[in-house]
DRENVEXKOL-596900 format. One line per 4 residues: number of its first residue (from 1); their letters; for each residue x, y, z of N, C-alpha, C. Coordinates in pm, 1 decimal. Last residue first. Layout:
NUM) A) X,Y,Z,X,Y,Z,X,Y,Z | ...
// end
This chain:
174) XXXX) 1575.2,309.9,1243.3,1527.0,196.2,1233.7,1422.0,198.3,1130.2 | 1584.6,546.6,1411.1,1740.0,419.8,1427.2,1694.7,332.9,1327.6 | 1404.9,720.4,1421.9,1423.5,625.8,1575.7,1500.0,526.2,1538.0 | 1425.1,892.3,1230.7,1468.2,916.6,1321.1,1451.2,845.7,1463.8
170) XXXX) 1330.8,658.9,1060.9,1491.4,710.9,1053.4,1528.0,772.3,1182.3 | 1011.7,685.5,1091.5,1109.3,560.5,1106.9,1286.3,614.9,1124.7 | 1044.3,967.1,1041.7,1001.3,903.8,1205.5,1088.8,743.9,1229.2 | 998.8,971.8,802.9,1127.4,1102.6,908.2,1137.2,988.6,1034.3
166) XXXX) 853.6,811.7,686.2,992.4,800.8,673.3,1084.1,858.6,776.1 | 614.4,947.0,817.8,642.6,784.4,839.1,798.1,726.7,817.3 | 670.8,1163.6,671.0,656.3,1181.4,804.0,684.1,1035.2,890.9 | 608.2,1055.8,434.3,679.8,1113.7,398.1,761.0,1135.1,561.0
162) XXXX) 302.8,999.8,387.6,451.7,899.4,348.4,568.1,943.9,444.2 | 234.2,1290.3,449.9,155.9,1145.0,568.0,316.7,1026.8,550.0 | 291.0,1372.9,246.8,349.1,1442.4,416.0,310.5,1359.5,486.6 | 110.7,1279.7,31.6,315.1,1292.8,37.1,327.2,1348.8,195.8
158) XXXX) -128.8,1436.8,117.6,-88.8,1241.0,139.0,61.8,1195.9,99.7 | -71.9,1641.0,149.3,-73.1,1617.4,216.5,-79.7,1450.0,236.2 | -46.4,1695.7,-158.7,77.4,1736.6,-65.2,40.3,1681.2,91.3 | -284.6,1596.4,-273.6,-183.5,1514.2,-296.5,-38.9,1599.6,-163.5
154) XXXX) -404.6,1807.7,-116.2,-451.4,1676.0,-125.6,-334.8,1609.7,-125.1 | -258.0,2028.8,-307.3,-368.1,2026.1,-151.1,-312.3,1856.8,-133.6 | -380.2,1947.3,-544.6,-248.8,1965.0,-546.5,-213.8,1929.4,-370.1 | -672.4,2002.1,-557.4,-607.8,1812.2,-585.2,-452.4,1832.1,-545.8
150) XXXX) -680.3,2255.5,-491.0,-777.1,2126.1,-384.7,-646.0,1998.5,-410.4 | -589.8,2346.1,-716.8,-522.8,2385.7,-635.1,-584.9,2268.9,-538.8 | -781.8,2231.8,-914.7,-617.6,2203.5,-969.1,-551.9,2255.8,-789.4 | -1099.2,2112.8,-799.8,-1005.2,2228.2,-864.7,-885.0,2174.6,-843.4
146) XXXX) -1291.1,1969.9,-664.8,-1227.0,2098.6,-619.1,-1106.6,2173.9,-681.6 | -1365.8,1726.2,-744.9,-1409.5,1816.3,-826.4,-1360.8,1967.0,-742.6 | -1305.8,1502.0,-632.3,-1363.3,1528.4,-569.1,-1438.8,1688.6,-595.2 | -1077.3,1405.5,-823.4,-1219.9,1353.4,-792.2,-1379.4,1398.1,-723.4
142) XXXX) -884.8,1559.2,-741.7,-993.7,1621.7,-861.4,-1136.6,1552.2,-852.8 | -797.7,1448.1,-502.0,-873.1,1587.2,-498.8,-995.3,1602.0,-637.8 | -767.1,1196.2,-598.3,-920.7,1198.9,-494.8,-922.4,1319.2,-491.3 | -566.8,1259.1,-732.0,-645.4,1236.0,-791.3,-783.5,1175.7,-751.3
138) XXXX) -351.3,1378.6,-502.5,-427.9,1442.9,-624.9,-543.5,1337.9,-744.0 | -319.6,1100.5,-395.7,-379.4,1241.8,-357.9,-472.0,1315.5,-427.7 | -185.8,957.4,-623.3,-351.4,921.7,-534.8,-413.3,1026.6,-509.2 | -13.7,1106.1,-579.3,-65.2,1132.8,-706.2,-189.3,1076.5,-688.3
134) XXXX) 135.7,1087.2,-332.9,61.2,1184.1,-380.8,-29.7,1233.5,-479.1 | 191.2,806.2,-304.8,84.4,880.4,-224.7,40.5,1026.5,-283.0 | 362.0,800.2,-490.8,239.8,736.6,-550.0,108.6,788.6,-456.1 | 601.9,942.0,-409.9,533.2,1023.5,-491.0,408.3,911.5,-505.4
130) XXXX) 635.7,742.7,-154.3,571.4,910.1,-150.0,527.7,937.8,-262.1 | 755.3,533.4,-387.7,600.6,514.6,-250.5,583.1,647.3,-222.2 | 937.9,662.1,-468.2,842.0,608.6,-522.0,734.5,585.9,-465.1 | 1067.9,680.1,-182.0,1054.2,812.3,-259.8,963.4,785.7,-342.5
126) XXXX) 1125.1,414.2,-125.2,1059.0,511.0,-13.1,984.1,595.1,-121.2 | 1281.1,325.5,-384.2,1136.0,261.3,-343.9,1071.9,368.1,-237.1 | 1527.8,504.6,-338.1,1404.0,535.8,-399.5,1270.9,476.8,-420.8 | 1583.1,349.7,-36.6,1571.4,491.9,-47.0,1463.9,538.4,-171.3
122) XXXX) 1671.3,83.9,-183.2,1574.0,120.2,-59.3,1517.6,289.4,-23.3 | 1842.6,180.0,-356.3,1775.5,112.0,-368.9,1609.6,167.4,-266.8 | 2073.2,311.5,-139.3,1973.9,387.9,-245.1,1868.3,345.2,-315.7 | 2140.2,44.4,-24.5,2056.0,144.0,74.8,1998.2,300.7,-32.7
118) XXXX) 2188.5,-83.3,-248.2,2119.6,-105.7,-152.0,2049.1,-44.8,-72.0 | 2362.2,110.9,-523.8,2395.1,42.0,-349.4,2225.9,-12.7,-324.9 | 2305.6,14.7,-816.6,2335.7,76.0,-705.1,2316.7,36.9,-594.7 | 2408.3,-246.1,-1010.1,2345.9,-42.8,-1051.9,2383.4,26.2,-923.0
114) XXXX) 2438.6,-423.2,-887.9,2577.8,-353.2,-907.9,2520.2,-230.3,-924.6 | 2225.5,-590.9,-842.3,2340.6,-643.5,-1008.6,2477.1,-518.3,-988.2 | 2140.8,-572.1,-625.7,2206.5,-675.2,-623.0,2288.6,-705.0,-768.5 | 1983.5,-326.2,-696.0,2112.6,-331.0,-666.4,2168.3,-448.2,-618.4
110) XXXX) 1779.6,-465.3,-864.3,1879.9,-391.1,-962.7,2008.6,-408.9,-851.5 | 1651.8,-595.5,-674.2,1706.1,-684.1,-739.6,1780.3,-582.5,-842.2 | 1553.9,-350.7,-508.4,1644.6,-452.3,-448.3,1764.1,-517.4,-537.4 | 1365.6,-318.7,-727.7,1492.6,-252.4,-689.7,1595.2,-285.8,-619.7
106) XXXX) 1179.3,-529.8,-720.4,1270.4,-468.8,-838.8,1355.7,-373.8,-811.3 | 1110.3,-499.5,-418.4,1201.9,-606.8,-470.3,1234.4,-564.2,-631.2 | 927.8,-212.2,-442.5,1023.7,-245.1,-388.9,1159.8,-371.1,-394.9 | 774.6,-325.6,-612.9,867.2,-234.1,-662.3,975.0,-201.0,-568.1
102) XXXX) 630.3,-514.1,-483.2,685.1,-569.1,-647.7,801.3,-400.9,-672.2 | 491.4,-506.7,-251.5,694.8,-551.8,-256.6,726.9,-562.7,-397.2 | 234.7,-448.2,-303.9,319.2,-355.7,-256.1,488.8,-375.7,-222.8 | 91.4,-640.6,-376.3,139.3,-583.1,-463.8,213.3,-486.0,-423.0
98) XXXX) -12.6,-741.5,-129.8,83.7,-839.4,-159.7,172.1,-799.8,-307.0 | -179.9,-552.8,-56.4,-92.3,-568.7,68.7,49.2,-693.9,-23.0 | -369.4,-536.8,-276.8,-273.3,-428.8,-279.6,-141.3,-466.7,-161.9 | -514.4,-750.6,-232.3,-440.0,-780.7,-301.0,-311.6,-694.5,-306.5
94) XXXX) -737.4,-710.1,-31.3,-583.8,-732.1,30.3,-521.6,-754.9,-84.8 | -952.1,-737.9,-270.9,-961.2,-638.8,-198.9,-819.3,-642.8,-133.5 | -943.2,-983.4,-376.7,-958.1,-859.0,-460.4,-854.4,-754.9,-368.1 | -1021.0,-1138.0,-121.0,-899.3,-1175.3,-230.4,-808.4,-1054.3,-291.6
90) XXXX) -1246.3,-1082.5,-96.8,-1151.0,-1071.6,-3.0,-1012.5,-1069.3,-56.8 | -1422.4,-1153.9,-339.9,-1379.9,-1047.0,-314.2,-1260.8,-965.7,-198.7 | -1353.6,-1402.2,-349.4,-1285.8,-1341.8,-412.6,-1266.4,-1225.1,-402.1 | -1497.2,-1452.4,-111.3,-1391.7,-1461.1,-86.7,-1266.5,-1392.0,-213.8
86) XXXX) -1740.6,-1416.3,-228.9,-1715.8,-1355.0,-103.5,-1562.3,-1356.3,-72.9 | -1764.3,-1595.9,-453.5,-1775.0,-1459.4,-484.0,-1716.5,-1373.9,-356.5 | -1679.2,-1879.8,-220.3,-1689.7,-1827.4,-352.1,-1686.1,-1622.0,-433.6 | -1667.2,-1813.5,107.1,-1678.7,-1879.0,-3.2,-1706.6,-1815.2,-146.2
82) XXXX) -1647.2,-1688.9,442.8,-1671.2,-1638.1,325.5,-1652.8,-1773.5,228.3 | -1794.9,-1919.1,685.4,-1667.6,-1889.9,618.2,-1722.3,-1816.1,517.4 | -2049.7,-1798.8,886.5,-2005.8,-1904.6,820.4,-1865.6,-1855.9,731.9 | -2204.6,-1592.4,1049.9,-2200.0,-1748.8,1062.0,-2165.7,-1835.8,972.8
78) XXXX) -2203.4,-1334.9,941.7,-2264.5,-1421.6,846.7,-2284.0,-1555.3,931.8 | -2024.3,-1212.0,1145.0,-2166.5,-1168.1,1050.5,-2220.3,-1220.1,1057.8 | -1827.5,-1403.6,1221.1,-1892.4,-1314.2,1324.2,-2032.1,-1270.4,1259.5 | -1707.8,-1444.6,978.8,-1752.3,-1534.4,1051.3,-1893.6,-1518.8,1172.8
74) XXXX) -1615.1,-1176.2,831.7,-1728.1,-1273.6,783.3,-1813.2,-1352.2,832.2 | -1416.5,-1172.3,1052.0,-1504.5,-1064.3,1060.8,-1638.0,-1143.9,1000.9 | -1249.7,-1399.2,965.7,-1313.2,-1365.2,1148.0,-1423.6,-1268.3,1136.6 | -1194.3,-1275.9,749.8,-1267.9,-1440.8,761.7,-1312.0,-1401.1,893.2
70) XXXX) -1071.3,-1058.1,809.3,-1176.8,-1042.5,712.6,-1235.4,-1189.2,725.4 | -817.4,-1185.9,974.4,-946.6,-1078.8,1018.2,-1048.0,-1075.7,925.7 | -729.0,-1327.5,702.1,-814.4,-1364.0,884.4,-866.2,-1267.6,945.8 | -650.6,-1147.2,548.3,-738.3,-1232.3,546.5,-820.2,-1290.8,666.4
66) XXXX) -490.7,-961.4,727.4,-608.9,-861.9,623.4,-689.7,-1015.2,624.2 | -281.9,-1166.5,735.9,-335.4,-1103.4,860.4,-471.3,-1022.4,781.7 | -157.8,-1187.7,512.1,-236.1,-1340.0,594.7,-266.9,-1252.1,699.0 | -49.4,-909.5,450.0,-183.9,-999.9,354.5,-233.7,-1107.1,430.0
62) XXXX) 113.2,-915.1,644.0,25.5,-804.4,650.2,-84.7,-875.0,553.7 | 310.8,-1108.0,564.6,236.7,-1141.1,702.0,94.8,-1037.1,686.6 | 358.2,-1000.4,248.3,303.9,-1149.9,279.0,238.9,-1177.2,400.1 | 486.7,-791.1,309.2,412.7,-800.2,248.0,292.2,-925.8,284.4
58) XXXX) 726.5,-932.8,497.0,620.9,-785.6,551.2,507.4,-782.3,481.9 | 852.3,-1092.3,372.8,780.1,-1141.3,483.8,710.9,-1060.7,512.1 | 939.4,-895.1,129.3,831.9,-1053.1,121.0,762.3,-1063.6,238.4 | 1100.5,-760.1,306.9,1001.7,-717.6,205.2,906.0,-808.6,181.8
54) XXXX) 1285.9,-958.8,356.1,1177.0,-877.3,503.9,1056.5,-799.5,422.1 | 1403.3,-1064.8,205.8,1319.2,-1153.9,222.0,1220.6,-1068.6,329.9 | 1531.2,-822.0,64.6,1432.5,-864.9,5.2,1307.3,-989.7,73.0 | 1727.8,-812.7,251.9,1672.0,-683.6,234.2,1457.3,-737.7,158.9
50) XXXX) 1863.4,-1037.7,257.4,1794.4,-1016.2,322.4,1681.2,-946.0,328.7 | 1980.7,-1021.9,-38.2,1863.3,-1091.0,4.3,1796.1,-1099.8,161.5 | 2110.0,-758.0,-4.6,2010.9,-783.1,-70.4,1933.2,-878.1,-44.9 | 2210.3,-774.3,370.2,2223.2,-737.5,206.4,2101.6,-770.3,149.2
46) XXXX) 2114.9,-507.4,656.5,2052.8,-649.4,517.6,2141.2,-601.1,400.7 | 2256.3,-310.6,791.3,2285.4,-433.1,867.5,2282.0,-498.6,724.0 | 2088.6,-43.0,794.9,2232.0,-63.1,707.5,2272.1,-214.4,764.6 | 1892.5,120.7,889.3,1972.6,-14.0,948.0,2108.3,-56.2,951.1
42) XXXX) 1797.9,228.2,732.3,1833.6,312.9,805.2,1910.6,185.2,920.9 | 1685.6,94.4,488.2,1824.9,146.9,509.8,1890.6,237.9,597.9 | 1449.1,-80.7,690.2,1593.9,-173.5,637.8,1714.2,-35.4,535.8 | 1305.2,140.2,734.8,1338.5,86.4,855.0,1491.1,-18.0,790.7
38) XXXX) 1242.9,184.2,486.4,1325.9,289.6,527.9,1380.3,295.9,679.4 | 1130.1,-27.5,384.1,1244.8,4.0,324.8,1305.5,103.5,389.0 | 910.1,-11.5,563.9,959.4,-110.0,604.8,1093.8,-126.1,521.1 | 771.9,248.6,554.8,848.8,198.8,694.9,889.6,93.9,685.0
34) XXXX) 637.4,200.5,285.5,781.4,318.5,328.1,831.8,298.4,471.3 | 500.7,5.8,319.5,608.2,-73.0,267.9,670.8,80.5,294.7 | 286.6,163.9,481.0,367.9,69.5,534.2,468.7,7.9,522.0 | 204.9,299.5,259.8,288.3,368.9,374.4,317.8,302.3,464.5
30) XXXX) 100.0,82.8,105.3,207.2,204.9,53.9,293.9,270.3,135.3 | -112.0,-29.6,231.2,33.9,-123.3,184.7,168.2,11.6,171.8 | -296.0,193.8,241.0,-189.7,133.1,378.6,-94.0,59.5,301.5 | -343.2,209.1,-41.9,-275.4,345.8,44.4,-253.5,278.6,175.1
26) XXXX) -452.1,-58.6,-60.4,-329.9,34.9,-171.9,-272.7,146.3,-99.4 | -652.9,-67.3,83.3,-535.7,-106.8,141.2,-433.5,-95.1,64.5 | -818.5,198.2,4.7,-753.8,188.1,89.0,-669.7,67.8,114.0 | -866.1,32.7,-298.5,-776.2,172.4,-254.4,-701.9,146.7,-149.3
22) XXXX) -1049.5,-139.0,-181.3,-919.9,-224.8,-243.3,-806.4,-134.9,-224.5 | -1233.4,-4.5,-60.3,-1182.1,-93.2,-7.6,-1035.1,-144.1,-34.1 | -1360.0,110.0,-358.2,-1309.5,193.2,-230.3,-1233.2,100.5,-139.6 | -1433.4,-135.0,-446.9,-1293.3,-89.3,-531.6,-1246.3,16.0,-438.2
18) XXXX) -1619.0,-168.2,-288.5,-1521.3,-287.4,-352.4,-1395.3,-263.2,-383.1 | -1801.9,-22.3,-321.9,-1779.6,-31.6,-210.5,-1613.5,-118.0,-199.8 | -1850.9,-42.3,-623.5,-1752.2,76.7,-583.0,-1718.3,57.5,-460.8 | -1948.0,-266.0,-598.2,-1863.0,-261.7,-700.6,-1786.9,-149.5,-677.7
14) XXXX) -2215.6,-216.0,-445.7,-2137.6,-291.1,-357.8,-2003.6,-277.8,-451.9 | -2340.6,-47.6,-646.2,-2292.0,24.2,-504.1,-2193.6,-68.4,-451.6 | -2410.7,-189.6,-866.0,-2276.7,-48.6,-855.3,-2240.8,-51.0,-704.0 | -2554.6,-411.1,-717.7,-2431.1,-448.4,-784.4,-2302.6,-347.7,-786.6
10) XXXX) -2714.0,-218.0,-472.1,-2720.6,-341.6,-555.8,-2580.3,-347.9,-650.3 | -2797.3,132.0,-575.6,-2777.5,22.5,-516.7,-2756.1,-30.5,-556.3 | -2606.2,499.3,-598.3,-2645.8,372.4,-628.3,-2651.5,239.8,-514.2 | -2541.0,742.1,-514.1,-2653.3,686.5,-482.8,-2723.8,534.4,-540.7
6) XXXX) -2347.5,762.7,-766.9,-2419.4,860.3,-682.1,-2506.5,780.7,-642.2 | -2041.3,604.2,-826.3,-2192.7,566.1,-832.1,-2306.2,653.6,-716.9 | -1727.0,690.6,-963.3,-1817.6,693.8,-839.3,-2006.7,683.6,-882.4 | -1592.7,407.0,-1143.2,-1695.7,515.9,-1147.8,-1733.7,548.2,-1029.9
2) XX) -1376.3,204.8,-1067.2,-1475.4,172.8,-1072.5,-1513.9,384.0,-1062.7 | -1040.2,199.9,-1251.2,-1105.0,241.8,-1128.8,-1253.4,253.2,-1158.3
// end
């Protein structure tokens, strides 16, 4: 994780602007992939490879969508397609939207060997995704230099953001 840069310009500043960016779609992929395992075991309909191809397709549409808007957005600016450095950084940055089915599909793929059902599968990817919201949490509290109780704070409330996304998906069937 890039250093917070007090007041920096030019290379730091845009390098943290960069890595702030990348976060946040690490923390949307996160609480999006918990509505989208906890929308498929509250279903109970997908076997595994289903289970797994909506994971892919969710991951995968949400990343070709982050890009085109970010090209549309570029377009609108700049008058011209992002390219080279610009695009890597686009790249960089939605990467979290396409790293967010790797733990979810490793679980999938345990309970397709028998370890366990499917819908527990799907269940502790949710639970894994809450606790990662929280530990983020807590670690923009300390970041933020407010002490062991602030970061705890923090992290309980970015587990209640996950966590609320789960109640909600379940409790509408889905």
């Amino acid at each position: 994780m890039t250093e917070r840069a007090e007041g920096a310009d030019g290379a730091d500043g845009a390098a943290t602007q960069t890595a702030a960016a990348h976060l946040k779609e690490r923390l949307y992929a996160t609480i999006t992939m918990i509505s989208v395992v906890i929308g498929l075991a509250a279903g109970g309909h997908a076997d595994a490879f289903g289970a797994a191809a909506t994971v892919v397709t969710a991951s995968v549409g949400l990343w070709l969508a982050a890009l085109v808007a970010d090209q549309q957005a570029h377009r609108v600016m700049h008058g011209a397609l992002a390219r080279g450095r610009e695009l890597r950084e686009m790249l960089f940055v939605s990467s979290p939207l396409l790293l967010s089915a790797a733990g979810p599909l490793l679980l999938v793929g345990l309970s397709a060997t028998g370890a366990m059902s499917l819908r527990t599968a799907l269940l502790v990817a949710a639970g894994v995704n809450v606790a990662t919201l929280f530990a983020w949490g807590c670690y923009g509290g300390i970041r933020m230099g407010g002490g062991t109780a602030f970061a705890l704070l923090a992290g309980a409330i970015d587990a209640a953001i996950g966590t609320a996304v789960a109640v909600v998906k379940t409790a509408a069937g889905h």
